[in-house]
C-alpha positions as a Markdown table, in Angstrom:
| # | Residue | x | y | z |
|---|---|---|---|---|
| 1 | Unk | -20.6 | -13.0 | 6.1 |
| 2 | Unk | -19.6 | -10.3 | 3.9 |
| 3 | Unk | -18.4 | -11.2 | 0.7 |
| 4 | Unk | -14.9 | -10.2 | -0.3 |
| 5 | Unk | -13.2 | -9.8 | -3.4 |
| 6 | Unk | -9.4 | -9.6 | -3.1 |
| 7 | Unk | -7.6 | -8.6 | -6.2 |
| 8 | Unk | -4.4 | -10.0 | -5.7 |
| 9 | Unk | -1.2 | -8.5 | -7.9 |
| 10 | Unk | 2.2 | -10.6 | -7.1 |
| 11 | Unk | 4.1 | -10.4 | -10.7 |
| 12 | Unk | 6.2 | -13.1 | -9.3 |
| 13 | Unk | 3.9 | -15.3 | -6.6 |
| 14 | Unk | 5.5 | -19.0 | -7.3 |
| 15 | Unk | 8.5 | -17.4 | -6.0 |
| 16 | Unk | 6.7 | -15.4 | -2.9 |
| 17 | Unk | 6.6 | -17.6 | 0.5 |
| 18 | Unk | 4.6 | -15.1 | 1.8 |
| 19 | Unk | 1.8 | -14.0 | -0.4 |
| 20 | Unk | 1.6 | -17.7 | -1.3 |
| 21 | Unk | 0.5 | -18.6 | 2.3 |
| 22 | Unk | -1.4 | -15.2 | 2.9 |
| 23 | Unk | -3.8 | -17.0 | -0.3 |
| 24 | Unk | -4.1 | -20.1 | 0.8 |
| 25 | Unk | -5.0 | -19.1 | 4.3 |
| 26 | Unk | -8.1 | -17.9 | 2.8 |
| 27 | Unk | -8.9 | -19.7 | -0.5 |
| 28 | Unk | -11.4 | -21.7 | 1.0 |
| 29 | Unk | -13.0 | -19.4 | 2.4 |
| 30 | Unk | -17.0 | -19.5 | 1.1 |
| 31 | Unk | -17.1 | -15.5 | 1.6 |
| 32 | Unk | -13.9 | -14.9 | -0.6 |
| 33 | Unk | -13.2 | -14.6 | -4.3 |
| 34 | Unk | -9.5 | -14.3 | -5.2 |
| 35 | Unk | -9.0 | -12.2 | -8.4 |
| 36 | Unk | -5.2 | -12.8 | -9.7 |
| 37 | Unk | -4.6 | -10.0 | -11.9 |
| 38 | Unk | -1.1 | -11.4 | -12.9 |
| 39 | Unk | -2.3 | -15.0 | -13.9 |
| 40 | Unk | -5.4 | -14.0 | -15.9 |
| 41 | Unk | -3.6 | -10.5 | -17.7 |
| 42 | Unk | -0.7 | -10.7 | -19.9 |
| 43 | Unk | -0.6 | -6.9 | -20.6 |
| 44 | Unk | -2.8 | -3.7 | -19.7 |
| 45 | Unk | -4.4 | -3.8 | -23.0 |
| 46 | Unk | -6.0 | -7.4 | -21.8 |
| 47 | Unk | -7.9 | -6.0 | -18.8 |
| 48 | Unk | -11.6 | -7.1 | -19.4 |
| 49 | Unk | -13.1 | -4.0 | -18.2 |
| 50 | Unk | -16.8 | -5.5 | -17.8 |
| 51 | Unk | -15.8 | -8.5 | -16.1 |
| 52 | Unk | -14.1 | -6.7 | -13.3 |
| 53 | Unk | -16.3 | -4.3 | -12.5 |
| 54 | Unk | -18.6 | -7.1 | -12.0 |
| 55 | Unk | -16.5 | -8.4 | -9.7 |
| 56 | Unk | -16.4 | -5.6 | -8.0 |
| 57 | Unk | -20.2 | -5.1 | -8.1 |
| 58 | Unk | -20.7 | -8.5 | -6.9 |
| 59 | Unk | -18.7 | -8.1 | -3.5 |
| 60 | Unk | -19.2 | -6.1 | -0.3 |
| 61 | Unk | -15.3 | -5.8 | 0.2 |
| 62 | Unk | -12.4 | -5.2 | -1.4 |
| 63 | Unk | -9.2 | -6.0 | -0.6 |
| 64 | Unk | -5.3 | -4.9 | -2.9 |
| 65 | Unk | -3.1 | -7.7 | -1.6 |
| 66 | Unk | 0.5 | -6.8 | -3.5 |
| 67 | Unk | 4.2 | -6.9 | -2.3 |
| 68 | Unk | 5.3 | -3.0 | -2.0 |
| 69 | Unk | 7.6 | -2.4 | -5.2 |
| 70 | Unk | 9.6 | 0.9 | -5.5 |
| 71 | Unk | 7.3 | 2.3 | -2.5 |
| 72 | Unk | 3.7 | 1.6 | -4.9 |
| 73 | Unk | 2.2 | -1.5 | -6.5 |
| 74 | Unk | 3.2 | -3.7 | -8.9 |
| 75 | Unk | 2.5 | -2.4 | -12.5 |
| 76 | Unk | -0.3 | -3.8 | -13.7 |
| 77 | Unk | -2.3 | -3.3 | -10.7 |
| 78 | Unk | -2.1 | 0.4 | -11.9 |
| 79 | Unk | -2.8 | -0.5 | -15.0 |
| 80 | Unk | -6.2 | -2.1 | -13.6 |
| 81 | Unk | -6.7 | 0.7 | -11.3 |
| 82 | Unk | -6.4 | 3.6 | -14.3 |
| 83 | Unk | -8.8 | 1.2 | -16.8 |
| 84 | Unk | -11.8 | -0.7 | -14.3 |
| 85 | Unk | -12.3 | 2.7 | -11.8 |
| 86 | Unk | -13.6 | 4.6 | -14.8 |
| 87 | Unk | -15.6 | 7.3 | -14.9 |
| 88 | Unk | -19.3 | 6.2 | -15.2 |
| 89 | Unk | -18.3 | 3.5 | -13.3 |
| 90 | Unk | -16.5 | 4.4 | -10.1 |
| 91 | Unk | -17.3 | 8.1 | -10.2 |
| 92 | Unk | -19.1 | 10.8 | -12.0 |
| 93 | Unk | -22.5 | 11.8 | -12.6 |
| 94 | Unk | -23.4 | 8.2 | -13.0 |
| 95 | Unk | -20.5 | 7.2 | -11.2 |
| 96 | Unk | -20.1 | 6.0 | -7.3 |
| 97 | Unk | -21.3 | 2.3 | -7.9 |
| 98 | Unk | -18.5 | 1.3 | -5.2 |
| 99 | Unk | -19.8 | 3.7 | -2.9 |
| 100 | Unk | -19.6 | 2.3 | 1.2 |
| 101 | Unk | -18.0 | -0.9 | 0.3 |
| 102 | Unk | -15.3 | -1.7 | 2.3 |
| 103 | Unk | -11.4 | -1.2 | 1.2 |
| 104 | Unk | -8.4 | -2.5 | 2.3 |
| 105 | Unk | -4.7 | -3.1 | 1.4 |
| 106 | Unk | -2.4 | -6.0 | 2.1 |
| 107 | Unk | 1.4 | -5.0 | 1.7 |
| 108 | Unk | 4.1 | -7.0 | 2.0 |
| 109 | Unk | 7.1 | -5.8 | 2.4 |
| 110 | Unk | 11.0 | -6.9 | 2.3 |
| 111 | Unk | 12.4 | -4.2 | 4.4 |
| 112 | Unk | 12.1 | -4.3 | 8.4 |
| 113 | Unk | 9.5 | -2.0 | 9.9 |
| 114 | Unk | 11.6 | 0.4 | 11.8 |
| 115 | Unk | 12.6 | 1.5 | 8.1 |
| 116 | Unk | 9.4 | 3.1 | 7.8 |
| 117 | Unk | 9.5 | 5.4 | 11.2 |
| 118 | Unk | 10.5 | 9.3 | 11.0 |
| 119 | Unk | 14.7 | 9.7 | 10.4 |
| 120 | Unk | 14.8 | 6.2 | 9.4 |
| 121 | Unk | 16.5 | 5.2 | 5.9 |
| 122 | Unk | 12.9 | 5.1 | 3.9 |
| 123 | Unk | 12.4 | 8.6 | 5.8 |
| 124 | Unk | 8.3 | 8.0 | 5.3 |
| 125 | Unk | 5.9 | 6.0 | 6.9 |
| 126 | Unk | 3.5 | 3.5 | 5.5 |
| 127 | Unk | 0.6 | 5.7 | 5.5 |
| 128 | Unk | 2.4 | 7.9 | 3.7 |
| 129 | Unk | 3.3 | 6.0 | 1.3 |
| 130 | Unk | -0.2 | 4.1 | 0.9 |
| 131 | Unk | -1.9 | 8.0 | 0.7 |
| 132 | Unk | -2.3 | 7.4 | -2.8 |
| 133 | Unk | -4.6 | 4.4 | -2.6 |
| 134 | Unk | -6.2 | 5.9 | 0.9 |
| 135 | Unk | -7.6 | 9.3 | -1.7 |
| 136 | Unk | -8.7 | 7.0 | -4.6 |
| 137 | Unk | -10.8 | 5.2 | -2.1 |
| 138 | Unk | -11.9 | 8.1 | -0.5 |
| 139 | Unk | -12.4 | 9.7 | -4.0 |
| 140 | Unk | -14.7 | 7.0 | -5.4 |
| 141 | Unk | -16.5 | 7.2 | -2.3 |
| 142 | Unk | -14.8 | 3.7 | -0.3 |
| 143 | Unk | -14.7 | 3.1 | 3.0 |
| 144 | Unk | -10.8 | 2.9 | 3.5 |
| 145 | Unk | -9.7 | 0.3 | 6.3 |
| 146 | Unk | -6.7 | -0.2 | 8.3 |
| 147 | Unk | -4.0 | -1.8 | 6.4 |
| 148 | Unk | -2.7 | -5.7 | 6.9 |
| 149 | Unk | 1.1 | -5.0 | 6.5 |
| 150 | Unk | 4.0 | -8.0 | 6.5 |
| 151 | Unk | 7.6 | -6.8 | 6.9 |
| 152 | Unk | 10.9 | -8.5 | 6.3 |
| 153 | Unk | 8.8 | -10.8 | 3.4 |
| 154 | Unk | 12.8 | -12.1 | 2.4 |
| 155 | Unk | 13.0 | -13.3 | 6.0 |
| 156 | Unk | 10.2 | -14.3 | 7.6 |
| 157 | Unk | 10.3 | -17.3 | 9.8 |
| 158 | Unk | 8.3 | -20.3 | 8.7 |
| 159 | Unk | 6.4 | -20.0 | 12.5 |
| 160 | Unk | 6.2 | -16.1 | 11.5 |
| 161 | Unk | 4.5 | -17.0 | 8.3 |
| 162 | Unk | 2.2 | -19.0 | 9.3 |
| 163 | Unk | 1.2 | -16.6 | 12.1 |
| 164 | Unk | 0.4 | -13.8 | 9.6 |
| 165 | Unk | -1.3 | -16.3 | 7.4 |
| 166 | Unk | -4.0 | -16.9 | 10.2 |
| 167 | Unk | -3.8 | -13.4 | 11.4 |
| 168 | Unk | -4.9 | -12.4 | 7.8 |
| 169 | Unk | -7.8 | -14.6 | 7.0 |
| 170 | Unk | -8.9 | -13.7 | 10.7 |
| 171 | Unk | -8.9 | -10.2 | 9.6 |
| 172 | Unk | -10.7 | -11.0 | 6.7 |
| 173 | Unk | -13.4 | -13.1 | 8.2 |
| 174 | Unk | -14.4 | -10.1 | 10.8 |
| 175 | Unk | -17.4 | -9.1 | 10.1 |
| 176 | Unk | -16.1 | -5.2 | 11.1 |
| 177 | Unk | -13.2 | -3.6 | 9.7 |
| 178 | Unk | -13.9 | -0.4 | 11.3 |
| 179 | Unk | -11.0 | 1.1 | 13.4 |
| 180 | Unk | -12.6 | 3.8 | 15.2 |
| 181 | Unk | -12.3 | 5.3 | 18.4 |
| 182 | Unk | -16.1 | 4.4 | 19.4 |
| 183 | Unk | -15.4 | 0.9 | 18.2 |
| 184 | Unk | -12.2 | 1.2 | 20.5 |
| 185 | Unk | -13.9 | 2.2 | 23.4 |
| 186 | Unk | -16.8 | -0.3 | 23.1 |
| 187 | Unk | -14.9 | -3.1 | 23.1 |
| 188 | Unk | -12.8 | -1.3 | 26.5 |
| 189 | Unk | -16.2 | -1.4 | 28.0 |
């Protein structure tokens, strides 16, 4: 099984129904390692630089779990972002030391998901909004992956919740995250 890091940022998770039962459908889970930025980092100027790029090194997958806050992440997973995927590190001469591991994002989100359709009040689509993350990825040489997105976090049923609980760590435990047309048409076959 592939190992997989996922670097969760919830600035508020005792609070979040959601992203609570998202981690602990998969906490025990031998081929995860949860990294929770929020409970181990005060501040940006805490970040241990070393320490998380081990991490990183030491997984074949990484995963952004985060609730979707004014259409990005929460803060401090920025904050990581602009300090750990240095140069040296994650690019550069020297750089590329993430290069064809796996990448994915798990958003959660309060709005419904006809919000994020064309002419609808958001007036842009997930991917759109995620295109940031997608070309950082694809910039420091990641294989980007389909994203795992919950809508209507506020409101989600407890039967809902614990649907997209298992339907996350059974995304997770897959041993292909590809989403390709030949994988599509395989499977057809």
């Amino acid at each position: 099984m592939k190992k997989t890091l996922v670097i969760l940022a919830h600035p508020n998770m005792k609070e979040s129904r959601l992203n609570k039962e998202m981690i602990n459908s998969i906490k025990d889970e031998p081929f995860v390692t949860i990294n929770d930025l929020y409970s181990k980092y005060k501040s940006f100027d805490d970040i241990d630089v070393k320490e998380e790029q081990k991490l990183l090194l030491e997984h074949d997958r990484i995963v952004f779990q985060f609730p979707l806050y004014w259409f990005s992440s929460p803060g401090l997973l920025k904050d990581w972002q602009d300090k750990v995927l240095e140069y040296g590190f994650a690019y550069g001469s020297d750089g590329y030391k993430l290069a064809n591991k796996e990448f994915k994002i798990a958003i959660t989100i309060g709005s419904p998901e006809y919000a994020y359709q064309s002419g609808a009040y958001i007036q842009a689509s997930i991917n759109e909004i995620l295109k940031p993350f997608e070309i950082t990825a694809k910039f420091i040489h990641l294989t980007f992956t389909s994203t795992f997105t919950v809508h209507r976090a506020l409101k989600i049923t407890d039967e809902e919740l614990k649907e997209k609980a298992l339907e996350y760590r059974d995304i997770l435990s897959k041993q292909d995250w590809s989403t390709s047309l030949f994988k599509y048409l395989a499977e057809a076959n």
